[in-house]
ROGUKE-504252 format. One record per residue (C-alpha): x, y, z; chain. Coordinates in steps of 0.05 Angstrom, whole numbers. Layout:
REC       px       py       pz   mol
REC        X        Y        Z     A
...
END
This chain:
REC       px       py       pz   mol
REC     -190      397     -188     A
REC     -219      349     -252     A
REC     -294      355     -260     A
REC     -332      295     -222     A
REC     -382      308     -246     A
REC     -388      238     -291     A
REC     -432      193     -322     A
REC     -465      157     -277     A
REC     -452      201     -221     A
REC     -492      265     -243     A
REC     -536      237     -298     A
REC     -595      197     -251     A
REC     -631      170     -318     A
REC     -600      106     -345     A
REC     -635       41     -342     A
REC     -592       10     -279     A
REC     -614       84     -238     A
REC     -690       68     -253     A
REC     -679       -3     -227     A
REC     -646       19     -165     A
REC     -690       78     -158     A
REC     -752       30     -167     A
REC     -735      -28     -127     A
REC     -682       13      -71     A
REC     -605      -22      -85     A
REC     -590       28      -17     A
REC     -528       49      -11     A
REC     -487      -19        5     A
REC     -440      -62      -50     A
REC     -441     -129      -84     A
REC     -483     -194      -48     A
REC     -433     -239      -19     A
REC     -444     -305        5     A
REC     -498     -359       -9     A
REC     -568     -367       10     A
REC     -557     -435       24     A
REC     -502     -435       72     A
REC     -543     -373      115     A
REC     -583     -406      170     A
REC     -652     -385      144     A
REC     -676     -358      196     A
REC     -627     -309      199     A
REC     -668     -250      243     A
REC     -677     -306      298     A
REC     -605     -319      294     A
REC     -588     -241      299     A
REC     -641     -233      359     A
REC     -585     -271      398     A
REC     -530     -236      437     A
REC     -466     -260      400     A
REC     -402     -265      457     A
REC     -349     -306      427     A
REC     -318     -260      391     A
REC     -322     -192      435     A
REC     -267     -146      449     A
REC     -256      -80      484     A
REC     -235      -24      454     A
REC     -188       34      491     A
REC     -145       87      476     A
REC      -68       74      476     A
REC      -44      144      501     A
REC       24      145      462     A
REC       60      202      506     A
REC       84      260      456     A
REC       48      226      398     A
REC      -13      278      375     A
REC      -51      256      315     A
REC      -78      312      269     A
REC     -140      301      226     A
REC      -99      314      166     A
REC      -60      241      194     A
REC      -70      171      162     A
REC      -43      113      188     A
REC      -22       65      137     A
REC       10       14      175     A
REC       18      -11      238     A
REC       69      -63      253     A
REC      106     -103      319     A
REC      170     -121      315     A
REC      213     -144      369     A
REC      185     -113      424     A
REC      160      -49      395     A
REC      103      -24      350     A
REC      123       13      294     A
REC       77       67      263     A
REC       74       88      185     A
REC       42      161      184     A
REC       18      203      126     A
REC        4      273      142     A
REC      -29      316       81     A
REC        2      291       22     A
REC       78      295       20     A
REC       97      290       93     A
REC      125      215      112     A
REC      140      204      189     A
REC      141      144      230     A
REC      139      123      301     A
REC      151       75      345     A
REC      137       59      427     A
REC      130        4      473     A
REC       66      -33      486     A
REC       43       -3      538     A
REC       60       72      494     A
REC      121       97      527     A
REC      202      104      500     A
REC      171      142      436     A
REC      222      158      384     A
REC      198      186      313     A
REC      227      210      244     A
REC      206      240      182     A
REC      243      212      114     A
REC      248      274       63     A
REC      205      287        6     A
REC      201      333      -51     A
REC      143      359      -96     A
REC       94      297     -104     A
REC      148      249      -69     A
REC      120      182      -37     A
REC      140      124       12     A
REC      107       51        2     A
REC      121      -21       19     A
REC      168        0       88     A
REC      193      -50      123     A
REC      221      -45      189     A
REC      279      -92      233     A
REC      286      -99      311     A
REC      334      -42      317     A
REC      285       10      281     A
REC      323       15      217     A
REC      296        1      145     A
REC      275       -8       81     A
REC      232       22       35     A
REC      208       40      -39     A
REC      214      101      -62     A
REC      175      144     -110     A
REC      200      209     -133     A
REC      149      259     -176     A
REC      152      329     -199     A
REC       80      338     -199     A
REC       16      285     -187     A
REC       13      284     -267     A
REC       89      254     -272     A
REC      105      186     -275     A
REC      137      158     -212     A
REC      218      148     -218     A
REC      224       89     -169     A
REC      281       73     -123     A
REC      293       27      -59     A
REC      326       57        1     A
REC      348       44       70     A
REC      340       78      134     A
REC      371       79      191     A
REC      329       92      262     A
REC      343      166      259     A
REC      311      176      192     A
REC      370      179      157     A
REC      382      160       90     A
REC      443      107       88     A
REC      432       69       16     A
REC      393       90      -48     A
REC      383       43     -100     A
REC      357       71     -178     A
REC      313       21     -200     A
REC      316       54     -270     A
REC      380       13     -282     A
REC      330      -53     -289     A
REC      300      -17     -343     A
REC      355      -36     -391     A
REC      340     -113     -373     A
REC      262     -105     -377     A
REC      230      -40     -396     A
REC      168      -40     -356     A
REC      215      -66     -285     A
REC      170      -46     -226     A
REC      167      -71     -155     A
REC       98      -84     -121     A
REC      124     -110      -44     A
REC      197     -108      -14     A
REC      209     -132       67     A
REC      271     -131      101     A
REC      296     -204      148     A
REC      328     -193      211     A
REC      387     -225      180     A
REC      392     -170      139     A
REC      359     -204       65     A
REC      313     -167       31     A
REC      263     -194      -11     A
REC      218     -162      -71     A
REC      166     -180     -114     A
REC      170     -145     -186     A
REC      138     -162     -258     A
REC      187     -218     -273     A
REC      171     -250     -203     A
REC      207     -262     -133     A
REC      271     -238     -122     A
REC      326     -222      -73     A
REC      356     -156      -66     A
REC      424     -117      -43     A
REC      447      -47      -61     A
REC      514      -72      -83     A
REC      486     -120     -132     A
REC      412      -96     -139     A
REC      364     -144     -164     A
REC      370     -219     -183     A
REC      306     -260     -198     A
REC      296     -325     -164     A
REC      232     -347     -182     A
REC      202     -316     -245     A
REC      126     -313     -260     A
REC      102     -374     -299     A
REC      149     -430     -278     A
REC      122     -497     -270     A
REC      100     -496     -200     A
REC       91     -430     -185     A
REC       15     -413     -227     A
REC        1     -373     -172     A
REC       53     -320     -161     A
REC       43     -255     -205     A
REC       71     -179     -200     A
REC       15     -164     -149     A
REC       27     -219      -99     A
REC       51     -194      -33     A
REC      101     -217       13     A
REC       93     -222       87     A
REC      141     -244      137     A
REC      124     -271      206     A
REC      139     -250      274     A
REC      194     -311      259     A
REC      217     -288      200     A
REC      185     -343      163     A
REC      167     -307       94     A
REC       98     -327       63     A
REC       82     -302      -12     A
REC        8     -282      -17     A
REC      -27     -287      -90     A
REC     -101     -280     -114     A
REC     -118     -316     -166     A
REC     -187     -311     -197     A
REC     -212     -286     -132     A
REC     -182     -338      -89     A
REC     -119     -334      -49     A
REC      -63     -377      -37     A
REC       -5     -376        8     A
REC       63     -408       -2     A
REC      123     -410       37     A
REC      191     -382       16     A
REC      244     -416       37     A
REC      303     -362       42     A
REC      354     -418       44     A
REC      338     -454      -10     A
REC      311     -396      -54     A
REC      255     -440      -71     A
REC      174     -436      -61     A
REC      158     -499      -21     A
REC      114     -543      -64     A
REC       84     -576        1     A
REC       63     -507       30     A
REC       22     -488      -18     A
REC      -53     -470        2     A
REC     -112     -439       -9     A
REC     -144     -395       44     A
REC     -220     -407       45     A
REC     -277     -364       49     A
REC     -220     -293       39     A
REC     -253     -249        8     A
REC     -220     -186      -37     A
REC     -206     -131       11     A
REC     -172     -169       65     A
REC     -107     -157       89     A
REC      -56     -215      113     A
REC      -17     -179      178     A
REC       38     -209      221     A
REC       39     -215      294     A
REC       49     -262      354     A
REC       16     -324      361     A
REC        0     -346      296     A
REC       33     -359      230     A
REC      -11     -297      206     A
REC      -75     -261      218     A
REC     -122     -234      163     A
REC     -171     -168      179     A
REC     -231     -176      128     A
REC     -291     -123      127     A
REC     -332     -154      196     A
REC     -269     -195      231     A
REC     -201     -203      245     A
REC     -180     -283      240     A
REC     -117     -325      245     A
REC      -90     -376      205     A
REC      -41     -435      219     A
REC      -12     -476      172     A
REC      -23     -529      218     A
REC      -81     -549      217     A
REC      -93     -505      150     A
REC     -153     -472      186     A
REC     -181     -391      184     A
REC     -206     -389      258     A
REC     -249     -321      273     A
REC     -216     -284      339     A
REC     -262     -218      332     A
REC     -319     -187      302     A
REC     -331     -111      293     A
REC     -396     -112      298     A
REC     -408     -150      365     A
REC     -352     -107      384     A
REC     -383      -50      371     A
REC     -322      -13      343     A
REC     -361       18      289     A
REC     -310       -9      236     A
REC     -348      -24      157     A
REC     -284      -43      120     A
REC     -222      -87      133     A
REC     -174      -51      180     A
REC     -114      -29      141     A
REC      -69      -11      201     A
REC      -67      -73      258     A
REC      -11     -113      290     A
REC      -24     -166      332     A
REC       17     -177      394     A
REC      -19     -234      417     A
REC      -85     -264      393     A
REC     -128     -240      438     A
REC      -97     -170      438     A
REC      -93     -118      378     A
REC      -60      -50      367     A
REC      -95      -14      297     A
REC     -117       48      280     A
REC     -188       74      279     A
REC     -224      124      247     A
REC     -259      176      301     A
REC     -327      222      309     A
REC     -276      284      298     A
REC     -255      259      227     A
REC     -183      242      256     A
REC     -157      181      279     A
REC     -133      146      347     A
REC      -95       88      355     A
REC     -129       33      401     A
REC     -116      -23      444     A
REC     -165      -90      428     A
REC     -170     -134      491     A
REC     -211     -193      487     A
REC     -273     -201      534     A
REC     -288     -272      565     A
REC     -353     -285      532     A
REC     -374     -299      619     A
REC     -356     -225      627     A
REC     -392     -192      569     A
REC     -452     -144      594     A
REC     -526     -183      581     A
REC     -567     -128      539     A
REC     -642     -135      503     A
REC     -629     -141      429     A
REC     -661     -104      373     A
REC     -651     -128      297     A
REC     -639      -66      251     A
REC     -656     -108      175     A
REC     -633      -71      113     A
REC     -620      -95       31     A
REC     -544      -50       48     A
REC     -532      -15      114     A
REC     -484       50      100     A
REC     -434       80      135     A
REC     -480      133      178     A
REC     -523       79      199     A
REC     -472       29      229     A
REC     -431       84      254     A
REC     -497      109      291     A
REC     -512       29      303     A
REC     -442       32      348     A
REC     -456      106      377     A
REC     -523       76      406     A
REC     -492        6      432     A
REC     -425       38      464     A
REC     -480       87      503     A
REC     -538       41      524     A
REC     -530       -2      584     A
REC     -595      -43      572     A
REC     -604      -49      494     A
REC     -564      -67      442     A
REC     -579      -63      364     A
REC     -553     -120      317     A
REC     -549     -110      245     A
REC     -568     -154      193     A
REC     -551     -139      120     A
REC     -592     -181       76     A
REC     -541     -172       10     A
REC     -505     -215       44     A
REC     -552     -268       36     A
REC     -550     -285      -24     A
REC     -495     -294      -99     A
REC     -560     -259     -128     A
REC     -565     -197     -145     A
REC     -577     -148      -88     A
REC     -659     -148     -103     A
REC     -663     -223      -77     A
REC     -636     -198      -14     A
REC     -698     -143      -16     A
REC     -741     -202      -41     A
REC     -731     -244       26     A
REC     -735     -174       70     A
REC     -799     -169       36     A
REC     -826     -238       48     A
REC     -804     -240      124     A
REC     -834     -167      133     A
REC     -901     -198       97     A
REC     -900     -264      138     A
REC     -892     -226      211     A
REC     -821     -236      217     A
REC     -807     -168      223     A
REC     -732     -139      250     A
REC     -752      -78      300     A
REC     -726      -27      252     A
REC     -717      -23      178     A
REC     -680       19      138     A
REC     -699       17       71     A
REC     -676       55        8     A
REC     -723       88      -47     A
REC     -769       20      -56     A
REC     -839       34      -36     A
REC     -857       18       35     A
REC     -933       46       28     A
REC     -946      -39       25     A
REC     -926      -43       89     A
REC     -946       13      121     A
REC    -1019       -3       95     A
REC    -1025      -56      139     A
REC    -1007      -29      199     A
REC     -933      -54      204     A
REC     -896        5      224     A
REC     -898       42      288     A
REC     -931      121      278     A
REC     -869      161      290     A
REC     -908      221      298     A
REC     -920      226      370     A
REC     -847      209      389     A
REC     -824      269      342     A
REC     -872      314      361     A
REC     -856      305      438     A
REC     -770      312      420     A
REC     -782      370      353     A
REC     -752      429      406     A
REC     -697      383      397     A
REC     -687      358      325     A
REC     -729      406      284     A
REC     -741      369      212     A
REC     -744      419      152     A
REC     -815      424      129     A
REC     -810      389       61     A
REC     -768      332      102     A
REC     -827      330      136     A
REC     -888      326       90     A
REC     -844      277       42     A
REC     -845      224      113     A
REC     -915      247      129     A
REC     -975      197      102     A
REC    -1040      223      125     A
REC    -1035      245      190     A
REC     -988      187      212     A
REC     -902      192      206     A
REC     -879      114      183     A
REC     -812      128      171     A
REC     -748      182      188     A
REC     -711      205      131     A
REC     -642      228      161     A
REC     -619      250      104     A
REC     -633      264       25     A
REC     -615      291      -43     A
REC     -653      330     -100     A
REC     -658      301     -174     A
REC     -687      348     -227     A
REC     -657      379     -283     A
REC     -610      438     -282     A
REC     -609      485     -348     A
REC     -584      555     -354     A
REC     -636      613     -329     A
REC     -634      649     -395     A
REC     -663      587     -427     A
REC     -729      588     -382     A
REC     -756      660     -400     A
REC     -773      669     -323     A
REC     -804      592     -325     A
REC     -796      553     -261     A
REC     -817      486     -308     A
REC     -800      474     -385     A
REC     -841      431     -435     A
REC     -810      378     -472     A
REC     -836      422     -535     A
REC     -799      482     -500     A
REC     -745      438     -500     A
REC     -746      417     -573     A
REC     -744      493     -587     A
REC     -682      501     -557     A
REC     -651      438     -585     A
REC     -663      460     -660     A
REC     -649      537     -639     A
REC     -583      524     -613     A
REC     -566      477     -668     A
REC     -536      424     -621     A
REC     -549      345     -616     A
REC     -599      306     -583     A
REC     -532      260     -564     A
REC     -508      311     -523     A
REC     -568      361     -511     A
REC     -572      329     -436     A
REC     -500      314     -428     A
REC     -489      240     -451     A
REC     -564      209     -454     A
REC     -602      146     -490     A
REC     -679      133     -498     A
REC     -682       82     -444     A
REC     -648      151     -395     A
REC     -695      202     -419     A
REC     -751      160     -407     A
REC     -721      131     -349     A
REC     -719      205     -313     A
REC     -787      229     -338     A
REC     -822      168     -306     A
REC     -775      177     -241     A
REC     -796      247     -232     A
REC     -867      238     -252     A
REC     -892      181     -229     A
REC     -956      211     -193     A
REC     -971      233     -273     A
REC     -985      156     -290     A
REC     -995      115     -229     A
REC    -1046      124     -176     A
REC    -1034       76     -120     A
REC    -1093       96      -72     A
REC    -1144       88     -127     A
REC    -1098       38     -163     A
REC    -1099       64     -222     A
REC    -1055       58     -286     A
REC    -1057      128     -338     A
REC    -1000      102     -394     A
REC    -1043      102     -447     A
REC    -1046      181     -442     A
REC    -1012      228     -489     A
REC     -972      265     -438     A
REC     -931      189     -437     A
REC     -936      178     -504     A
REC     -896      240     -527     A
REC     -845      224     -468     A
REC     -842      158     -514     A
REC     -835      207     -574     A
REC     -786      251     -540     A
REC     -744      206     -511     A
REC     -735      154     -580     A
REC     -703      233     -610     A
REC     -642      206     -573     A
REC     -586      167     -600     A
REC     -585       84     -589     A
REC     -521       85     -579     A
REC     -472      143     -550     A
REC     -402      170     -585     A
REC     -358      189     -517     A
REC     -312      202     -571     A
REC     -335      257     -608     A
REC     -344      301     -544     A
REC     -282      275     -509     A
REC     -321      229     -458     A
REC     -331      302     -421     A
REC     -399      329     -419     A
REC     -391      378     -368     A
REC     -340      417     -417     A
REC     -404      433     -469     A
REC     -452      466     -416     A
REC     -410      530     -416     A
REC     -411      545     -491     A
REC     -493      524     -501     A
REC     -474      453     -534     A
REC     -502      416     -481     A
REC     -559      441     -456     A
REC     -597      411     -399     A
REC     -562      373     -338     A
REC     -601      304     -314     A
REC     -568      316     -234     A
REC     -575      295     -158     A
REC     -563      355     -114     A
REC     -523      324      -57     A
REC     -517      388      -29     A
REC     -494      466      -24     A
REC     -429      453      -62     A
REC     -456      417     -114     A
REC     -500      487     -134     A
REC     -440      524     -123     A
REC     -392      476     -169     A
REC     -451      479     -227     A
REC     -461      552     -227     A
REC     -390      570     -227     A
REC     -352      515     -265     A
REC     -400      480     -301     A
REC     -451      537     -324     A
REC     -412      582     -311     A
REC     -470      633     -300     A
REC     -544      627     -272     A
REC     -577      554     -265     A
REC     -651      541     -260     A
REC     -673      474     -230     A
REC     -741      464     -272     A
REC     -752      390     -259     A
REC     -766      342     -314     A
REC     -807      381     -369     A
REC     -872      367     -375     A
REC     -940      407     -394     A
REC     -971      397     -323     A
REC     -942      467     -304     A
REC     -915      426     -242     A
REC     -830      413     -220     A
REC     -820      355     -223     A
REC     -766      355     -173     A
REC     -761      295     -125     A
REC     -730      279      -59     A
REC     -684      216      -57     A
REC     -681      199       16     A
REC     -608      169       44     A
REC     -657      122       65     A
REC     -717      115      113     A
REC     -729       78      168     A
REC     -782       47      212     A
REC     -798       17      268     A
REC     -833      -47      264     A
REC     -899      -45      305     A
REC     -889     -115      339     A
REC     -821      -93      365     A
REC     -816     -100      447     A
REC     -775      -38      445     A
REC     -809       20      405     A
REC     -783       84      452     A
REC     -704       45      446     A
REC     -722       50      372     A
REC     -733      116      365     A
REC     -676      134      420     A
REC     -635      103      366     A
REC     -677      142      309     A
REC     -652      207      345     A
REC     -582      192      350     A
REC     -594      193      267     A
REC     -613      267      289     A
REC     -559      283      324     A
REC     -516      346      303     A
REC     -454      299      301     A
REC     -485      263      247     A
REC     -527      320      209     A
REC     -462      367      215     A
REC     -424      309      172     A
REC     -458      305      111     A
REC     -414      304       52     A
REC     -461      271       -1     A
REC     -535      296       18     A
REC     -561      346       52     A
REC     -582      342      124     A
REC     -654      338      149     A
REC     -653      375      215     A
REC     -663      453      205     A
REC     -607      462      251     A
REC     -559      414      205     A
REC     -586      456      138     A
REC     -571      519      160     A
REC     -499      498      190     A
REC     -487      460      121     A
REC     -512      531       87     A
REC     -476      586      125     A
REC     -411      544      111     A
REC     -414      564       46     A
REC     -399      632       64     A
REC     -327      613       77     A
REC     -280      608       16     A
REC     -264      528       -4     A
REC     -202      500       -8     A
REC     -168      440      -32     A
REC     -174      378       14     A
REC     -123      359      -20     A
REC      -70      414      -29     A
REC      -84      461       21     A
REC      -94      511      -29     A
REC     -155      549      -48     A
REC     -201      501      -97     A
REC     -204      506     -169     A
REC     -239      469     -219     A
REC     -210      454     -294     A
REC     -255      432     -341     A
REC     -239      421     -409     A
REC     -192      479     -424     A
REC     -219      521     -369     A
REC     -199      533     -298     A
REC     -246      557     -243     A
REC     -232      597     -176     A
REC     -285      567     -125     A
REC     -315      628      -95     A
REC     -346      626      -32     A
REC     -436      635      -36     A
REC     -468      691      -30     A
REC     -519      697       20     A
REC     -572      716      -46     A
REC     -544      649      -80     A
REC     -552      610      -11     A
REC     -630      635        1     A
REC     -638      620      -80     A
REC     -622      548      -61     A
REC     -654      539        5     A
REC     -726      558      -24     A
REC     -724      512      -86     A
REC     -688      451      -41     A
REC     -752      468       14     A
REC     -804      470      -46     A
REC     -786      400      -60     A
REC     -826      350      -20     A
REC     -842      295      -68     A
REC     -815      219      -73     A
REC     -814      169     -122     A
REC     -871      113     -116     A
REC     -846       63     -160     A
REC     -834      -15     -150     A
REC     -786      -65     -198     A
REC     -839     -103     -238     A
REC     -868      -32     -265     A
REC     -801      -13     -291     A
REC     -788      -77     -315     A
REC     -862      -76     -358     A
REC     -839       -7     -386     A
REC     -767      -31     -407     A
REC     -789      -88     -441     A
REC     -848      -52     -479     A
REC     -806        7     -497     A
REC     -750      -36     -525     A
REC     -804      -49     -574     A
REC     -819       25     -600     A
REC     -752       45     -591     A
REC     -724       -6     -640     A
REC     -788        7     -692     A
REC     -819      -46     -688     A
REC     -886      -16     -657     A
REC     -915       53     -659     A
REC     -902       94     -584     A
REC     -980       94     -592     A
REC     -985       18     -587     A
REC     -936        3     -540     A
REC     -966       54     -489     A
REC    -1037       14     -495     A
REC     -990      -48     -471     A
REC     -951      -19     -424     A
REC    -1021        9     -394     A
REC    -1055      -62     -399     A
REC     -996      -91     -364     A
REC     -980      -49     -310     A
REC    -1054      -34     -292     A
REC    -1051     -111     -277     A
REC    -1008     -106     -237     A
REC    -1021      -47     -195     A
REC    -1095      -76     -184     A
REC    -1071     -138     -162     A
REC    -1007     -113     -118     A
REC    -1016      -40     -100     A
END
């Protein structure tokens, strides 16, 4: 396995991580949407039981059909009368299934692979037979040799086409969709455009990319044929989509059937099925869409269906419009194919609503979101993602969170990300959490830093289900026995071991050195109680001094865009890193190091590790919520082993989750992916994972539990020391004067906001 460790994934220090460390971006994507089309009151709107758009989820029991966790389900299809099943088990293994509605008459077949073979783009007719691209690979490395072939219902092999001849007509000949018509024409889109297809005659273009009239179609459109066989070609064009019409007769695109599908988004997926000319399945809701009258009309949303679904469902068939066969993801890590039935908004249970508000919900927190709502009879919990708000950047979404929170229009729980929620808190906004946890701990133990990192005073505002550890990570022989380093002590080593500032912490500039020192030592410089500014001290000044050593710009280049490779032979020296968990220590010590690692925190010459806890995020309850103990019932679900035991990217709060997470690092790793036992390569060396000791795992577990600190900052603070620095950095002030404005400035501010 190639090292992950990359830019922007290890190193927690540029610019962008102190804005989203400083103002909490969460966990979520891009904003969508507009402000101006959102009704403005948007928690009012999302205090409202929604039952237009509800469905029912259930198993469909396929008899003789068992799905492994090692299965995906790329594609689910109806034709004729049956649904038709594309499987992927591990990484070489094709088979596919089909069975009645109602999962009986099962028949199944696997097509044969070699090495790194693949199946894409299959297409199935009424009688179960085929076509389908194939891609045939020595190794993952090789390039793909593609060919089309057909299939009969048995799995056999009948035709093989070797698209390599098109190569002597157009070098770079690929094709990006193929279906199959129940007439028997097949149909492909390939770099030169549309075209038709037989394996006595093999490819003839029919439309080509760039005729008048056809500005839409490219080599990535995709084509999708109806449960009529009427064949639409899909295109996205500058992040719109269009759809057009083929007409097989003519071999023409129909100019007059030519539209643009509003409000799709990138993600979405066009399916077939009865009822409708087609039905798309974006990230919240599936939708149909009718030529006639050239309308997107929303059947079903995910969320008031509580089906615990964040993206677009890649596997669905529709086999009427208010019924759905797809595939969904399951607690076990598997998946199960279910049966959507729509619910008569009259028939759909009343609950009590509660608003959960966030800047970007993740994964854990919808998926517990749909745990609580499929469980609770009386309540029901209704996100609202305020990203989504807004063509802004995501802090406009926190901006408006902020001002509701502020005015009294408070959601009954927030989950927020790193941003500082001491403002709020203050006042007397959040529920005390402590006397709920205190009367369920024999239940959901918290480790003790967990703890005293959500503990202000003697009051607990908000539950942090989950977390990671940035410091700095350094080999032990470079501390001298030193749980903390000075940046002089760091100098020392720099010039000592003859190496580069560019490269001495793996990749870094002056605005990411200072960026990390002032993320892990903010208490050094900023006393919110007091409110109290200390920039104009020389402890910030020589992080000013220390960080403008490091190059302006950075030469990939010259180290082969691979830090991790320089660690092992003392070129790079220090590691800027998030600890996301037990493997992470286990990966740097083995592969990266390749010996003993210390975790001394940023240096400094307060003696003190400067180690800090990023929370997954933390969440309150608002105190003007109706429903505190439904809160917190929801709060514990966050608790819940199922959840804690699944951490793959931060390590788990609960004691009981910790030492689960810990112990299985006893076991030896292997390869998701392979099967086989996991290696590392990294530059020109390969690693054996070997499983932890139980010296190594203790090592670990009392520096992770001496860590109970968390960042304090806000946006406008980093903001003030970005702009300053710029200043110093480029030499056009001294460090000394720039620190007196950076101190005027942001003691401003903290006296008149903190």
């Amino acid at each position: 396995m190639k090292g992950i460790f990359k830019r922007g994934i290890s190193i927690i220090i540029t610019a962008t991580m102190i804005m989203s460390v400083l103002t909490g971006c969460g966990k979520g994507g891009a904003a969508k949407g507009s402000s101006d089309s959102k009704d403005e009151n948007i928690l009012q709107e999302a205090s409202t039981q929604k039952k237009d758009y509800v469905f029912k989820s259930e198993d469909l029991v396929v008899e003789g059909l068992e799905l492994s966790p090692e299965d995906f389900v790329s594609d689910i299809s109806y034709i004729g009368d049956r649904i038709y099943c594309s499987i992927i088990s591990g990484h070489s293994s094709y088979k596919y299934v089909s069975f009645d509605t109602e999962g009986g008459n099962l028949t199944s077949f696997t097509l044969p692979t070699e090495n790194a073979d693949f199946y894409k783009y299959e297409s199935f007719i009424s009688d179960g037979s085929g076509v389908a691209c194939y891609y045939q690979k020595q190794n993952e490395n090789d390039t793909a040799k593609q060919s089309i072939v057909s299939f009969d219902n048995k799995g056999n092999i009948t035709q093989t086409y070797d698209c390599s001849k098109m190569l002597e007509e157009d070098d770079s000949f690929f094709v990006n969709s193929l279906i199959e018509l129940e007439n028997g024409t097949i149909l492909a889109i390939s770099d030169r455009g549309l075209e038709t297809f037989s394996f006595d005659e093999g490819f003839k273009n029919v439309i080509e990319i760039g005729k008048p009239g056809v500005e839409y179609l490219s080599d990535y459109s995709q084509l999708l044929k109806s449960a009529t066989d009427c064949v639409f070609v899909c295109s996205q064009v500058d992040n719109k989509f269009y759809v057009q019409i083929y007409d097989v007769e003519k071999g023409e695109l129909s100019p007059n059937d030519t539209a643009e599908l509003p409000g799709v988004e990138p993600g979405t997926l066009l399916f077939a099925g009865a009822g409708h000319d087609f039905y798309l399945s974006s990230e919240d809701a599936i939708s149909c869409y009718d030529r006639e009258p050239h309308k997107i009309v929303k059947l079903l949303d995910y969320l008031d269906s509580d089906l615990g679904i964040k993206n677009a469902l890649d596997a669905v068939c529709a086999l009427s419009y208010d019924e759905f066969i797809t595939a969904i993801p399951d607690s076990a890590g598997g998946v199960s194919i279910k049966r959507l039935t729509k619910v008569p908004a009259d028939q759909v249970k009343e609950k009590k609503i509660l608003t959960l508000a966030s800047t970007a919900v993740d994964n854990t927190i919808s998926s517990a979101v749909t745990k609580f709502n499929q469980e609770n009879d009386e309540y029901k919990i209704n996100l609202v993602e305020y990203v989504e708000m807004t063509d802004e950047d995501w802090s406009v979404g926190m901006q408006k969170l902020d001002k509701d929170i502020v005015s009294g229009n408070i959601p009954d729980i927030m989950a927020f990300g790193t941003q500082p929620i001491e403002k709020y808190s203050d006042k007397g906004l959040f529920v005390d959490l402590k006397p709920y946890y205190e009367k369920d701990k024999d239940k959901i133990e918290l480790l003790p830093n967990v703890l005293k990192a959500m503990t202000t005073g003697d009051k607990m505002y908000a539950l942090i289900p989950d977390f990671t550890v940035g410091t700095v990570v350094t080999k032990k022989k470079f501390t001298d026995g030193k749980d903390v380093l000075t940046l002089k002590d760091c100098d020392d080593l720099i010039k000592a071991k003859n190496t580069s500032y560019e490269i001495a912490f793996g990749f870094a500039t002056p605005e990411d050195i200072l960026g990390l020192g002032l993320t892990c030592a903010t208490t050094n410089y900023i006393d919110l109680e007091n409110k109290k500014c200390n920039f104009d001290s020389d402890s910030f000044i020589e992080l000013l001094e220390f960080a403008n050593r490091f190059p302006k710009e950075l030469n990939y280049q010259k180290y082969d865009s691979e830090s991790e490779k320089w660690f092992r032979p003392d070129v790079a020296l220090f590691e800027p890193l998030t600890i996301s968990g037990f493997d992470y220590f286990r990966a740097h010590k083995q592969a990266i190091f390749g010996e003993d690692i210390a975790f001394i925190g940023f240096p400094n010459d307060e003696g003190q590790n400067e180690s800090l806890i990023y929370p997954g995020s933390r969440i309150a309850i608002s105190a003007k919520s109706p429903y505190p103990d439904a809160a917190w019932e929801f709060l514990k679900i966050l608790l819940d082993d199922e959840f804690q035991n699944n951490k793959y990217f931060s390590f788990p709060s609960t004691k009981a989750g910790f030492e689960a997470d810990a112990k299985s690092m006893l076991e030896q790793p292997y390869d998701d992916y392979t099967g086989e036992k996991l290696v590392w390569t990294i530059g020109d060396v390969t690693t054996e994972i070997k499983p932890l000791s139980q010296e190594e795992i203790d090592e670990l577990t009392d520096y992770i539990l001496s860590v109970d600190r968390t960042t304090i900052y806000d946006g406008e603070i980093a903001t003030i020391i970005l702009e300053e620095a710029a200043a110093y950095f480029a030499g056009q002030k001294s460090a000394e004067e720039v620190a007196k404005i950076i101190q005027s400035r942001t003691q401003i501010y903290v006296s008149e906001n903190g």
